[in-house]
N, C-alpha and C positions, 0 to 999 in steps of 0.2 A: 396194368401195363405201366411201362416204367417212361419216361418221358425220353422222346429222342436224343439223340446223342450219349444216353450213359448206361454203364454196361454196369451188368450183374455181377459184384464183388461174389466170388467161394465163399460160404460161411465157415466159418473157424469154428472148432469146436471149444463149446463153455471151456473158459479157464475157471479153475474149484481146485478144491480136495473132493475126493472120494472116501467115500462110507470109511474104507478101507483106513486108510490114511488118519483122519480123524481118529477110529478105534485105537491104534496104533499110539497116537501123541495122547488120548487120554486116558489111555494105561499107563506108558509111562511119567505120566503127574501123578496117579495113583498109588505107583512105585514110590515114586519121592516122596510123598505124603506120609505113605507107610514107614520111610525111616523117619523122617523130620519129625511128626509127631510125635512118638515115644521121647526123643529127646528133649521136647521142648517141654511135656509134661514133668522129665529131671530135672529141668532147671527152675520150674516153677517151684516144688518140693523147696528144691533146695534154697530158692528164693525167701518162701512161709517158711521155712525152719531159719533162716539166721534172721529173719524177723521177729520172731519168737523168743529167742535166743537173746536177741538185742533187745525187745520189751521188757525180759526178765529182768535183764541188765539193769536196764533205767529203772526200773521199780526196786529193785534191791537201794539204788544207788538214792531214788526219794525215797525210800523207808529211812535210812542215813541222817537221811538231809533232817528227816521230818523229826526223828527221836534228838536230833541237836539244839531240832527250835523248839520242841514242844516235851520237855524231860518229865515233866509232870503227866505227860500222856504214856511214853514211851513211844515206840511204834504206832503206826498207822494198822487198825482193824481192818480196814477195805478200803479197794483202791478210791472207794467214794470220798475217804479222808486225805486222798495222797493228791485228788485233785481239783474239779472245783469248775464254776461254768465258763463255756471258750469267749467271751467277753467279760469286761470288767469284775476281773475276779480280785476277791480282799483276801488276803492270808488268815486262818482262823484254824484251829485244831481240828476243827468236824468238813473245813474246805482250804487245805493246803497251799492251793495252786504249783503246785510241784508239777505236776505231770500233767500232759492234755486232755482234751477230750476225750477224744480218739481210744488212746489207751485205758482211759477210767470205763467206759461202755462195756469192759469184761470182754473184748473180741477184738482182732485185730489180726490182717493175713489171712483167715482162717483158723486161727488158735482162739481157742477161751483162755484169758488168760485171770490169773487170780492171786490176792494180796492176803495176808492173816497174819496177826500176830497173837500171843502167847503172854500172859505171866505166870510167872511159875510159883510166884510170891501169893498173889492177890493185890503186888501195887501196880506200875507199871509197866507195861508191856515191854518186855525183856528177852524177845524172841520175834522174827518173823519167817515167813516164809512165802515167798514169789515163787508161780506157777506157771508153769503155760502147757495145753494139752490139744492136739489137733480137732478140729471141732469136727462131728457128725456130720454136719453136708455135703461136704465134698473132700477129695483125697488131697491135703492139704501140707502133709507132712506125715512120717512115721516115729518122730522124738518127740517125747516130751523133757522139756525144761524145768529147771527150779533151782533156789538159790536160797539161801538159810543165812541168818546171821553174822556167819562166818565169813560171806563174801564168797564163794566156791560156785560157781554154775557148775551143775549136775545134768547129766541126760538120763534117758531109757529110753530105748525103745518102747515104743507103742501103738497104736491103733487108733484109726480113725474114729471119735466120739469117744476118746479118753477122757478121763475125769484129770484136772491139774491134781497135783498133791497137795493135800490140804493142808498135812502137818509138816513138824519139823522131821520127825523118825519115817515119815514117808520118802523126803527127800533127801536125808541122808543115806539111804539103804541104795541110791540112784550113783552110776558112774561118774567119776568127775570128767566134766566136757574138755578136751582137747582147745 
């Protein structure tokens, strides 16, 4: 019983969405989703490959650096020589400090990436060659990278859990990158 003097409000029906409605707005984020996604996995690609691209670069450019301080070595064997630990690093032929961590660990982006050099003599190393190849976990990129002596970044097409090019005649036989 309601207490004297107050009168029984109409009940209004629930304000909502229905089933309907709902179905409705979460298809179309579905919708959206379905484009946005594909795009956004291009941009990541393309993101690991000029990162890749630009690794090469830098290790080409401390391979350089490394055969001007160290003539007696020539080139750097592996990127182990081009860099050296990410606190108080000493400069030394076998720990460069040219390049970071980061980049010395062989991965980076999702690429493996990889440093080698060459004598053709038996003295010093008179040749190298920087690599970079999309690594096996994930879809990372489809080029691979590399850079020879000459200074020339090179691509190819490739596949995911490509091997980098080890040599030099590997990475010469590869397109020059635009």
């Amino acid at each position: 019983m309601l207490p004297l003097g107050t009168r029984r409000m109409p009940r209004r029906n629930a304000e909502g969405f229905s089933l309907v409605e709902l179905l409705i707005v979460v298809a179309i984020i579905l919708i959206i989703a379905a484009i946005a996604i594909p795009n956004l996995l291009r941009a990541k690609i393309a993101a690991d490959e000029a990162s890749a691209a630009s690794s090469v670069r830098r290790i080409g450019t401390a391979e350089i650096a490394y055969n001007a301080t160290y003539p007696t070595v020539g080139y750097a064997s592996t990127l182990a020589e081009l860099g050296g630990p990410a606190t108080g690093c000493t400069p030394t032929s076998s720990s460069a400090c040219i390049l970071d961590s980061v980049l010395t660990t062989g991965t980076k982006s999702g690429y493996q990436v990889l440093a080698a050099a060459f004598s053709a003599s038996g003295g010093p190393n008179d040749s190298f060659v920087a690599s970079s190849a999309p690594s096996a976990f994930n879809v990372t990129g489809v080029r691979n990278f590399c850079m020879v002596t000459d200074g020339v970044l090179r691509q190819q097409q490739g596949t995911s859990g490509g091997v980098p090019a080890p040599d030099v005649m590997t990475c010469m036989n590869y397109a020059t990158a635009q």
